[in-house]
C-alpha positions in Angstrom: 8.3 -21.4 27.0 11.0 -18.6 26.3 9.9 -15.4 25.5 7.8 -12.7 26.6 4.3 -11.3 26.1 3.0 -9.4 23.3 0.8 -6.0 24.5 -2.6 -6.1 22.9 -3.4 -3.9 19.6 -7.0 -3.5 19.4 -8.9 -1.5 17.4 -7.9 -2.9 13.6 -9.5 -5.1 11.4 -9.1 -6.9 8.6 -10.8 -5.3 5.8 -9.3 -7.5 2.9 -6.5 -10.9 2.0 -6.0 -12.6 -1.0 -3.7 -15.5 -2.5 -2.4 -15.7 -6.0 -1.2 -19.0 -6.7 -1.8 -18.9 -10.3 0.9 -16.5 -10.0 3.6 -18.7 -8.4 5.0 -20.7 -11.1 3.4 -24.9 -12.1 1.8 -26.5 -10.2 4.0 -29.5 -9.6 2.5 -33.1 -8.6 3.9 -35.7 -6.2 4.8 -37.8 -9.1 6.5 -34.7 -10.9 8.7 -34.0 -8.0 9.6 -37.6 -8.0 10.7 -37.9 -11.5 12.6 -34.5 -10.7 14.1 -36.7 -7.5 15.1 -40.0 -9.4 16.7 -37.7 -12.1 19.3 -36.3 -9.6 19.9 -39.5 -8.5 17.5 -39.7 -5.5 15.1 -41.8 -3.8 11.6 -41.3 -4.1 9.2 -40.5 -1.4 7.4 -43.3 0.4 3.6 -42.7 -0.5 2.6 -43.1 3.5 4.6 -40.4 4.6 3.5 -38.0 1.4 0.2 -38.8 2.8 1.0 -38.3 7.0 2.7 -35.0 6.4 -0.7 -34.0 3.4 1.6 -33.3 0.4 -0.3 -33.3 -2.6 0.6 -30.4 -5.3 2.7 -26.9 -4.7 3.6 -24.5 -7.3 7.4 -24.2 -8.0 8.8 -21.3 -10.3 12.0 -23.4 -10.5 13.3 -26.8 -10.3 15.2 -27.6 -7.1 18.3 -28.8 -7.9 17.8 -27.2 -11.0 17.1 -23.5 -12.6 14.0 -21.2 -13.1 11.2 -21.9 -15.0 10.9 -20.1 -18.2 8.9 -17.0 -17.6 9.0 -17.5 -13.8 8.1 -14.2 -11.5 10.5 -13.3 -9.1 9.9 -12.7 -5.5 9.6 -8.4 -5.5 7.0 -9.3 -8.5 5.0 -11.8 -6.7 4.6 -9.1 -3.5 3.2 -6.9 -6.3 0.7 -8.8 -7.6 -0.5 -10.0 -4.2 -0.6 -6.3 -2.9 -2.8 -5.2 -5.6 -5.1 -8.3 -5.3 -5.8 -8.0 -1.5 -6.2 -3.9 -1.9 -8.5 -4.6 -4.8 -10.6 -7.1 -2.4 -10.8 -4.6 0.4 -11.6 -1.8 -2.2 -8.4 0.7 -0.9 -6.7 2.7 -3.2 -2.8 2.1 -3.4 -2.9 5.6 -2.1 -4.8 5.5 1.2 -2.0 2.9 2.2 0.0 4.0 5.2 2.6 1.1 5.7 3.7 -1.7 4.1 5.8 -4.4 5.5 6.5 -7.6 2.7 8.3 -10.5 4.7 10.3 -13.4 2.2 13.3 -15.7 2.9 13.9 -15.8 -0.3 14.4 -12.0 -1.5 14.8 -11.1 -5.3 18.0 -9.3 -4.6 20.5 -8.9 -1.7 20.5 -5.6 -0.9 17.8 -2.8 -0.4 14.4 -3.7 0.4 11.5 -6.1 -1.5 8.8 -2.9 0.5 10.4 -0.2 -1.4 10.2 -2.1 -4.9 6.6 -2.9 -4.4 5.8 0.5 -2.9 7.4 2.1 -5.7 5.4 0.2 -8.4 2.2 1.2 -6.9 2.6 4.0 -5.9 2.6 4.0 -1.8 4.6 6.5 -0.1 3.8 5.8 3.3 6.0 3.2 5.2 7.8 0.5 3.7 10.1 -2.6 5.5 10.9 -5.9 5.1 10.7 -8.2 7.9 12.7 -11.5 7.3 12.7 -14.0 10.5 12.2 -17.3 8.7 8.6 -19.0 8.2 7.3 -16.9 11.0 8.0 -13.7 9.2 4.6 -12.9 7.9 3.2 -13.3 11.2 6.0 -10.8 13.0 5.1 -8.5 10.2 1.1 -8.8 10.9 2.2 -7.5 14.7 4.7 -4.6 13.1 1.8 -3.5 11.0 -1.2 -3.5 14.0 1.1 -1.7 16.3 1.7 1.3 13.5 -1.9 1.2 13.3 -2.6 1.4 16.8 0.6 4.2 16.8 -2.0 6.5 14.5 -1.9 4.7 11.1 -5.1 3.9 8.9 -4.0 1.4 6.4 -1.5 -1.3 6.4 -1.1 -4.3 4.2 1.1 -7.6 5.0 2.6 -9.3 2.2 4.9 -12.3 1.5 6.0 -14.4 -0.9 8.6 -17.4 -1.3 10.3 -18.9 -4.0 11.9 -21.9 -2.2 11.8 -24.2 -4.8 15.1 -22.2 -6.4 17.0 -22.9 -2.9 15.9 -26.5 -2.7 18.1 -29.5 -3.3 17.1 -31.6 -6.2 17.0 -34.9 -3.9 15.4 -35.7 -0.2 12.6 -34.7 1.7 13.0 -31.1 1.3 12.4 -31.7 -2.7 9.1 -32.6 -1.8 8.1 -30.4 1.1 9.0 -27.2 -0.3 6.2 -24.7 -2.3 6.5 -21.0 -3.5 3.5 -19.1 -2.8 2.4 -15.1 -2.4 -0.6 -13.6 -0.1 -1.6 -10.6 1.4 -3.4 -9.1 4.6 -5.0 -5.8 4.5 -5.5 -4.1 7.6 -7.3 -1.0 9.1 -8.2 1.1 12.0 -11.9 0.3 13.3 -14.3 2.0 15.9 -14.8 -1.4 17.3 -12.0 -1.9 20.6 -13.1 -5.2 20.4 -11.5 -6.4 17.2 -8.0 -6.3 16.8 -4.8 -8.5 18.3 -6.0 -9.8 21.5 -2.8 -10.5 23.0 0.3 -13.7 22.4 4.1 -14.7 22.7 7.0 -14.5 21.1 10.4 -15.4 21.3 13.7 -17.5 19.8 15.9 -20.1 20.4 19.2 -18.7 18.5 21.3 -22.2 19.5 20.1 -24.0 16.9 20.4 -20.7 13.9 23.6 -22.7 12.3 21.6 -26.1 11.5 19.3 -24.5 8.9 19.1 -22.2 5.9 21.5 -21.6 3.2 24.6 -21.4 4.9 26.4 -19.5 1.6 28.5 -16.4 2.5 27.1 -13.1 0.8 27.9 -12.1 -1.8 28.3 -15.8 -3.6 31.5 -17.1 -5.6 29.7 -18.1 -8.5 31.8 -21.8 -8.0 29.9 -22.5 -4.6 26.3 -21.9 -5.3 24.9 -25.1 -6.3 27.0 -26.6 -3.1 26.2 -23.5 -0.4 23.1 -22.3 -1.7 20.7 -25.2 -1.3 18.5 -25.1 1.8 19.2 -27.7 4.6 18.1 -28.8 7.9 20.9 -30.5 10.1 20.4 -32.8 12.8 19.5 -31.2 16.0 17.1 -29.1 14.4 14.0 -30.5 14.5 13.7 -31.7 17.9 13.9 -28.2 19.3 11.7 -27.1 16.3 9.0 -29.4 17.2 8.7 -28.4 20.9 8.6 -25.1 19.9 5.3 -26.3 18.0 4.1 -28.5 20.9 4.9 -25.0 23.0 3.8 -22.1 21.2 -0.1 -22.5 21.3 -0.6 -23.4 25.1 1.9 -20.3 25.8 -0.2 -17.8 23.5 -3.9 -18.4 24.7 -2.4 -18.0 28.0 -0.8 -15.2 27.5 -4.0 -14.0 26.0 -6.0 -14.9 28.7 -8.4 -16.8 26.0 -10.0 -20.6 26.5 -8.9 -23.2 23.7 -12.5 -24.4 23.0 -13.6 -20.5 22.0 -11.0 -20.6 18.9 -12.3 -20.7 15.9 -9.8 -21.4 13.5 -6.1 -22.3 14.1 -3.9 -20.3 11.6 0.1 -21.5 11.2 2.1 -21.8 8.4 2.6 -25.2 6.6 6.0 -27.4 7.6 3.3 -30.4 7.7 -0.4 -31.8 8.5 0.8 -33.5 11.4 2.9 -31.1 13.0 0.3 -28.8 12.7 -2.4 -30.5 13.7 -0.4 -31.5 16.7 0.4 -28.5 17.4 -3.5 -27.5 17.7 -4.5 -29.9 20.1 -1.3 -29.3 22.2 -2.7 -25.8 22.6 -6.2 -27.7 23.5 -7.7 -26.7 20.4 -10.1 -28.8 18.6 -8.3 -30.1 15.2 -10.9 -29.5 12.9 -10.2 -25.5 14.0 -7.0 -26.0 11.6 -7.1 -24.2 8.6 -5.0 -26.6 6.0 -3.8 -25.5 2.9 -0.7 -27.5 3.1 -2.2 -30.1 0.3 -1.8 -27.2 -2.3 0.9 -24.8 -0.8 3.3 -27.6 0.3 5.8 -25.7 3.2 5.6 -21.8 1.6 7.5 -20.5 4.2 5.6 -17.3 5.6 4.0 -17.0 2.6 1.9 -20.3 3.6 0.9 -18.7 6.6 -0.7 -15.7 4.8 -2.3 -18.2 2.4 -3.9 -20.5 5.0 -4.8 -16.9 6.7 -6.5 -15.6 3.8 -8.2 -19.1 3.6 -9.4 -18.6 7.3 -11.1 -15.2 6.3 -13.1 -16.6 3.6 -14.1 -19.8 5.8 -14.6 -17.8 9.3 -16.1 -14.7 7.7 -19.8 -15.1 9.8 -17.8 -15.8 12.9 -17.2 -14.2 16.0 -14.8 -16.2 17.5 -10.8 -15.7 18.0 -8.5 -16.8 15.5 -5.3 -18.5 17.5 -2.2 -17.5 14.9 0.8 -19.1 15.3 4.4 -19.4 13.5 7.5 -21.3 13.9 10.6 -21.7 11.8 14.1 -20.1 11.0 16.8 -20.5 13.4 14.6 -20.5 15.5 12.0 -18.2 15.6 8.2 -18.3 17.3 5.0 -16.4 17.5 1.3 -16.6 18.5 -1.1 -14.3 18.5 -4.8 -14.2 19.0 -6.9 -11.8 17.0 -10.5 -11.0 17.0 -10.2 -10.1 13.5 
């Protein structure tokens, strides 16, 4: 697979996550979505493949197709509320935090940076970045945040958010398949050398960057934004996306140096059950490992992956073993990593 190794940072822990859904707009059922579908003219979902690729609820602060929700919260506010959440469950004070790295696709404003908002509200002066690279941009923020760590920082917290469902189209699969969600990682330096990012891959495949996204120029003519701002995957896409899937979890326990059957839980973000769980047992990792939260997030861009991570803490909190994490999505963009977390 294309790429290159990622160095192991050791020494950090994860001393606190947390997931606000309540926060992230209604929670929207299969049958809502297809009422929402047949309104614009569409054709509903079959019910086997709504039940191949897991769909079951998400939470949409808008209606694709469509506009915001009445008393929707944007993006910056969703980082907010997730930041203080996860710092409240690690018991940090907004001030001990040393850098802060948000990752979205779908950013409140253009310009400037969602860290800075949400630093700004709470009061963290550290270091604040955004880190947008597609679905996996949650996970490339976890690494930016271990590696300032290891580089002499004490506390760093990972946070993402999306708010796809006001970039979706109003008709097809991606009216379905897409969520809005917000999560948070808190991390810190530990004693223990032990614990920390074992080791993984990373790398892109820029060839296919055109066939997905909102292709709208910046900044929009207010006469092309329901035509150039809905989301889209083009033909061509897929195929390399899914051997990218089939690739990325073989290439990071290798990488690692780390046996499949030691994994304890398989962390990704959500396009799909079945992707995902192929995806696991490409790598040689059992499938009940996979930690599925795609039933209630739907495809949350890297804000799914931070949910499903904050889901793997609760579950694998007695554990010992390695966590495989791994991310693919954008144009193209992939990462594992294995932490002993």
């Amino acid at each position: 697979m294309i790429g290159r190794r990622l160095i192991p940072s050791t020494g950090i822990a994860i001393a606190g996550t947390a997931s606000v859904p309540e926060a992230c707009g209604r929670l929207v059922s299969n049958e809502e979505v297809d009422r929402t579908v047949a309104g614009n003219g569409g054709r509903i979902a079959e019910r086997d493949w709504l039940g191949r690729t897991g769909l079951q609820t998400r939470r949409w602060t808008a209606e694709p197709g469509g506009g915001c929700f009445k008393d929707s919260l944007r993006t910056d506010e969703l980082l907010t509320i997730a930041t203080e959440r996860a710092l409240l469950q690690a018991g940090i004070p907004h001030s001990e935090v040393d850098v802060l790295v948000t990752s979205t696709t779908t950013p409140s404003r253009y310009t400037s940076a969602m860290a800075t908002l949400v630093s700004g509200r709470l009061g963290i002066t550290g270091m604040a970045l955004d880190v947008r690279a597609g679905c996996p941009s949650a996970l490339h923020a976890l690494v930016v945040a271990a590696a300032q760590i290891q580089s002499g920082a004490s506390v760093a917290v990972v946070v993402a958010a999306e708010t796809l469902s006001g970039v979706a189209p109003g008709v097809g699969p991606l009216a379905y398949l897409v969520g809005d969600a917000t999560a948070a990682v808190v991390l810190t330096a530990s004693s223990d050398s032990a614990r920390g990012l074992l080791g993984g891959w990373v790398g892109n495949d820029g060839s296919v960057a055109e066939l997905v996204g909102t292709p709208g120029a910046m900044p929009p003519d207010p006469r092309a934004v329901d035509g150039e701002y809905r989301l889209r995957f083009e033909d061509g896409y897929d195929e390399v996306a899914r051997a990218a899937w089939d690739s990325i979890g073989h290439a990071t326990l290798t990488s690692a140096g780390i046996e499949p059957h030691t994994v304890g839980a398989f962390v990704s973000n959500q396009p799909g059950r079945q992707r995902v769980i192929s995806a696991a047992e490409q790598a040689g990792v059992h499938s009940d490992r996979v930690i599925d939260v795609v039933g209630t997030t739907a495809n949350a861009g890297s804000a799914s992956f931070l949910v499903a991570l904050d889901a793997a803490h609760r579950q694998q909190s007695t554990s010992d073993a390695p966590w495989l994490l791994v991310s693919v999505g954008g144009g193209l963009s992939y990462i594992g990593v294995v932490i002993s977390p």
